[in-house]
C-alpha distance (Angstrom), angle and dihedral (degrees) to the residues before:
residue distance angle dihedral
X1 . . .
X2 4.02 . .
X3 3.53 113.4 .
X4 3.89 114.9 -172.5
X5 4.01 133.0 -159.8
X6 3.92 109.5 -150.9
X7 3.79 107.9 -167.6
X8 4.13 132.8 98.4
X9 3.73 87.3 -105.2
X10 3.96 111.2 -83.9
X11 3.52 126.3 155.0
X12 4.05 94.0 -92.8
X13 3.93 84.0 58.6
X14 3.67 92.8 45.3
X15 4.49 86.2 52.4
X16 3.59 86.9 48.6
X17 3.73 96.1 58.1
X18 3.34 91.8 40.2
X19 3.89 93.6 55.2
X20 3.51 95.5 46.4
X21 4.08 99.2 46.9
X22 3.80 82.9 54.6
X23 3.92 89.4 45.2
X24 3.69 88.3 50.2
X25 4.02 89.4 48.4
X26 3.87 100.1 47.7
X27 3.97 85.8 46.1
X28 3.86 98.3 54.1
X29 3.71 85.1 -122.0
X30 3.72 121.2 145.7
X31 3.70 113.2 -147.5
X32 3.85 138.7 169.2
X33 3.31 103.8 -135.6
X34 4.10 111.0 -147.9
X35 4.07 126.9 -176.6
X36 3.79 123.8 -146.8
X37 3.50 109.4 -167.1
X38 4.19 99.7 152.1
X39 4.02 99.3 103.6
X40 3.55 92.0 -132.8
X41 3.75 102.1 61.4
X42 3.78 89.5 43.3
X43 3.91 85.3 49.8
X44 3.78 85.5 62.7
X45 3.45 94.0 69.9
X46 3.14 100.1 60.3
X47 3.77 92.8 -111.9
X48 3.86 114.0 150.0
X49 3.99 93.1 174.7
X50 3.77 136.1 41.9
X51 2.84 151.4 -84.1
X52 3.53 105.8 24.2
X53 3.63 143.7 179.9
X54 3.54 125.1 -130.5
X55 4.29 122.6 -173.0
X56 3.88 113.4 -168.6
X57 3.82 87.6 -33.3
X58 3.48 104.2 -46.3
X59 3.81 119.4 113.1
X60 3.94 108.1 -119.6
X61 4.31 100.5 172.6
X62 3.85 136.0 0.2
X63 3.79 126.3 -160.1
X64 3.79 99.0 -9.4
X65 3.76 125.8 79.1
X66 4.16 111.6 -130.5
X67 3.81 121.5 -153.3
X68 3.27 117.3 -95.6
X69 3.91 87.0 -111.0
X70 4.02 89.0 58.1
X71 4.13 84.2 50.7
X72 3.69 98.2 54.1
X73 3.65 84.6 44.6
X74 3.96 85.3 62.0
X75 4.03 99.1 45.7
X76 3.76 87.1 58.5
């Protein structure tokens, strides 16, 4: 599983990785964990607002950070 942070790094990025490593970790899951933080590549996802949270390509959240609770909820 790839999960990918796209944001230029602020502290709402920063909470989303954090959420979703421990997401990952209290699911068993193991993920590489990527961040995309050229606005370019993040515009290719159609993303308008950051951060966001990308699973295996598929856009889960933009521009709000979930709980880690609501993440493992998504890598179900």
């Amino acid at each position: 599983m790839v999960i990918k942070i796209l944001g230029k790094g602020c502290k709402k990025c920063g909470k989303l990785e954090e959420n979703a490593r421990q997401a990952a970790r209290e699911k068993g899951i193991e993920a590489t964990f990527e961040k995309v933080t050229d606005i370019n590549d993040i515009a290719e996802y159609g993303v308008m607002q950051t951060p966001a949270l990308v699973i295996d390509e598929s856009v889960k959240v933009a521009g709000r950070v979930p709980s880690a609770k609501a993440i493992a909820q998504m890598l179900e």
